[in-house]
N, C-alpha and C positions, 0 to 999 in steps of 0.2 A: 936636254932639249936644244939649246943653243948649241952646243959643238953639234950637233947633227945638223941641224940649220945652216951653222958653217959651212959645213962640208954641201950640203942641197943649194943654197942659195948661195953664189959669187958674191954679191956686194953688202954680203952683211959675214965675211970672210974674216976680217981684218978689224973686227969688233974687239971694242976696247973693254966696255965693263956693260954688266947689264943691271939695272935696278927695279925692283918688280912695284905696280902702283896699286894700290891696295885702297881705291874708291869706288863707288857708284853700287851699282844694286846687279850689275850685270854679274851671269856665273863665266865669264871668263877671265882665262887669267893674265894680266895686261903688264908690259917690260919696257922700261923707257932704255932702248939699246945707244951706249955713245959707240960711237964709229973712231976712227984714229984722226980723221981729221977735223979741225977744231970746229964745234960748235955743230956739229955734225949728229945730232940727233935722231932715230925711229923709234917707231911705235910698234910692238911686236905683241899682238892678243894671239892665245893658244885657247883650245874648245875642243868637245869633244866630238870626237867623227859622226857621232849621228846629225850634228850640226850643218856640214860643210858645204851641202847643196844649198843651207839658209845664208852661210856664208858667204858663197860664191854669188850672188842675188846681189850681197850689200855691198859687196867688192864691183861688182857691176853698176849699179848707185852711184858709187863713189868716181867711180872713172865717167861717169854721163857728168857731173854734178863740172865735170871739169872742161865743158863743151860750153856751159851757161857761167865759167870765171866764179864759180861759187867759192866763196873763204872756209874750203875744208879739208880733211886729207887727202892726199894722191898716195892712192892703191899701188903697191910694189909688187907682192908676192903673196900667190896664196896656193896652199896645198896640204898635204899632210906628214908628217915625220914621228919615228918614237912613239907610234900608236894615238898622236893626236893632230890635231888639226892646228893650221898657221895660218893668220894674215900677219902681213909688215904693210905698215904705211908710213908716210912721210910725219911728224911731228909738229905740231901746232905750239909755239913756244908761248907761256905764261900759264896765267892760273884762274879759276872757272869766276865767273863772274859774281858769283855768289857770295865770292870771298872779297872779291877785290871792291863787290861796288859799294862795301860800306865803307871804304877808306878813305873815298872821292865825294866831291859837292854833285850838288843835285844837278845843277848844271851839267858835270861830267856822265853822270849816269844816265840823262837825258838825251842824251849825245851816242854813248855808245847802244842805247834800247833804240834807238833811231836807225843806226848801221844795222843794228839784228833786222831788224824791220825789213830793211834795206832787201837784203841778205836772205831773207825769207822767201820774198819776192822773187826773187832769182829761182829759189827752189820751186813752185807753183808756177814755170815755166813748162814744165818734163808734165808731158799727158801719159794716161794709162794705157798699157798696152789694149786692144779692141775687146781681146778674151776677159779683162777684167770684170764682171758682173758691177752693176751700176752701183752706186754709192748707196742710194737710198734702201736696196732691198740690203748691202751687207749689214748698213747700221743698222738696220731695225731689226735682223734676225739676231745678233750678239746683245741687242739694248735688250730685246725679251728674255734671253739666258741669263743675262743678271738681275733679270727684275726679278725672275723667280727662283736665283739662287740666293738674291738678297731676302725675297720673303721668309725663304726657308732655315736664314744661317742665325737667327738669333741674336739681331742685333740691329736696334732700330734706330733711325733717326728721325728727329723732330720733325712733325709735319708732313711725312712722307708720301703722306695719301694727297695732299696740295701740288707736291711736286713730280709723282706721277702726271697730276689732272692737267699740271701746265703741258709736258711735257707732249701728252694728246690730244693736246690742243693746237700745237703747233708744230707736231714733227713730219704733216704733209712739206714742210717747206723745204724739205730735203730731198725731195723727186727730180727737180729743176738744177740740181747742183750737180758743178764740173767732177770730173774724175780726176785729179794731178796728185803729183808727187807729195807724198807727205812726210816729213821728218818721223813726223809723230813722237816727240818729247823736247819739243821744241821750248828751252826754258833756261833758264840760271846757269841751272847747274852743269847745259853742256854746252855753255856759251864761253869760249875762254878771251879772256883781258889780258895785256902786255902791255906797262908801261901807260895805263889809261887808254887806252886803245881799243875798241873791236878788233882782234885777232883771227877768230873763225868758229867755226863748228867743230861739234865731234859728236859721234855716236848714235851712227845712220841705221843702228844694228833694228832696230823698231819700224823702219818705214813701211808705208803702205799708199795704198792709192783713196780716193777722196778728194771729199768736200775741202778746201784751202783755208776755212774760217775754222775748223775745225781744232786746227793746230792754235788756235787763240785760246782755248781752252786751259791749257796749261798757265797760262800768265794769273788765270784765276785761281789757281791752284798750289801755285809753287811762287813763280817771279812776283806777283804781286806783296807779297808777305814780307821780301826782302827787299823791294826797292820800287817804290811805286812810279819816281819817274822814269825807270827804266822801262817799268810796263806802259806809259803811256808814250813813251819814245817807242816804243817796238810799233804800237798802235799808227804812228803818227806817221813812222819809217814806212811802211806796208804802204800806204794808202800816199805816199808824196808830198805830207804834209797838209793833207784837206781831210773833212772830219768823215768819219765812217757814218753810213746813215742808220735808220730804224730794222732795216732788215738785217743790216751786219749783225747789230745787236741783238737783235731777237734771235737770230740764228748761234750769235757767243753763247746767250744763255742758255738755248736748248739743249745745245754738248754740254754745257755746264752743268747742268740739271741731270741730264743723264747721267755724267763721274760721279752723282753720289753714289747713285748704286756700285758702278764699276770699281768704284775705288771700295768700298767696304769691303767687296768679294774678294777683290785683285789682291789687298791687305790679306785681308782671315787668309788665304793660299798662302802669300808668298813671304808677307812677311809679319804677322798674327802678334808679335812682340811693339811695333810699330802702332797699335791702333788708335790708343788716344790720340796721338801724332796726328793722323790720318783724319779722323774727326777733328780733331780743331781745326785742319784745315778747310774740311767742308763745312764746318758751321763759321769759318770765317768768310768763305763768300756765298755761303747762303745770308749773313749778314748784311753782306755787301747789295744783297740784289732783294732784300724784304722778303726771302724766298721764293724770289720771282714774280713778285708784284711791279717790281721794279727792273726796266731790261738793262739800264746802263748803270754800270755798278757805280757808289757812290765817291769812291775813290778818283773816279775817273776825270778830273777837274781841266 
């Protein structure tokens, strides 16, 4: 696949060695390319050709993302070779924050969920093309396909019936909300560190349009667990340092309330091996929030 790429693409000709990275949950296959001149880094994911029109969408992303000075890839190359599909992007140097924020003081990881924050911000710039259909009918038509794929898959969680009742209780407040840009996995694991640093983003492959609170969701789910003051630096970044109010909140917990369903499905699909996993996580911030007795989780100091 690389000596074809070679030969297709000019400036990834004179490639030095290529190392393939073997993380994340994505089905593609992802190559950290070195180039011959020093320090000279890409990123090279291959996918499969029925992929390539969803490719070319995030390749598009990627290159708007660079209008608003966003800390993320610059899109190089994308097409198809050897029967599969190619993006090459520019290289974002260090390692995902996941790893790196346990090695720093709280101070430092407060600092870099701050720049995410920051960062974030930028991205909730970029509005929905006009043909997009409004936020509030897409989420509610997908939140009822896993309520009732959750009924049905044999596998229940604590209180369920509470956390529907929140959930219709309060999901008119989605009618009123913007359409922009969403990462949508906006978290730890695709936030990369250098040297203690915010370094940028990766893995735009998920985006969609929406509600902007939305993408808060994840911090209850993933970043919270591994560094709480990074989740309340990201909190704090977003909003310029002044506190989010009652509706933010209400509005965090209702996405939140909703991934329990989404995530038990999304699990038993894709990755069924994963379950307990995926439950401690929701029953850790169903913890966090009394099951939604409580909008501002307790963590949140």
């Amino acid at each position: 696949m690389i000596e074809l790429l070679a030969k297709q693409v000019p400036f990834i000709r004179n490639y030095k060695d290529v190392i393939p990275i073997n993380k994340g949950f994505s089905s593609d296959e992802k190559y950290l390319v070195h180039m011959d001149e020093e320090n000279n880094k890409l990123l090279l994911r291959t996918f499969n050709l029925e992929e390539l029109e969803c490719k070319r969408k995030e390749y598009l992303i990627l290159a708007k993302m660079q209008d608003y000075d966003v800390a993320c890839s610059r899109p190089l190359a994308i097409g198809e070779a050897g029967g599969r599909g190619y993006m090459i992007t520019t290289y974002i140097e260090g390692k995902d924050a996941a790893d790196e924020l346990q090695k720093i003081s709280d101070q430092e990881q407060f600092r870099i969920g701050f720049e995410a924050g920051k960062e974030l911000r930028k991205i909730h710039q970029c509005t929905a093309p006009n043909y997009i259909t409004a936020w509030h009918v897409r989420k509610e038509e997908i939140h009822l396909k896993y309520v009732e794929s959750y009924l049905s898959c044999g596998i229940k969680v604590k209180n369920d019936q509470q956390i529907i009742n929140f959930i219709n209780d309060n999901r008119y407040l989605m009618k009123e909300r913007p359409n922009l840009l969403q990462h949508d996995d906006y978290h730890v694991r695709n936030i990369i560190v250098n040297n203690n640093n915010f370094a940028g983003i990766i893995d735009f492959d998920r985006n969609d349009w929406g509600d902007p609170i939305h993408e808060f969701l994840k911090i209850g789910i993933f970043s919270r667990e591994v560094s709480i003051p990074f989740s309340i630096g990201q909190i704090k970044g977003y909003f310029n340092n002044t506190e989010p109010d009652e509706y933010f909140w209400r509005l965090y917990s209702l996405y939140l309330a909703m991934s329990v369903f989404s995530t038990v499905v999304w699990t038993l699909k894709a990755i069924p091996d994963n379950m307990d996993d995926m439950l401690d996580k929701v029953y850790l911030f169903l913890d966090d929030h009394d099951y939604f007795e409580r909008l501002k989780p307790k963590w949140y100091k």
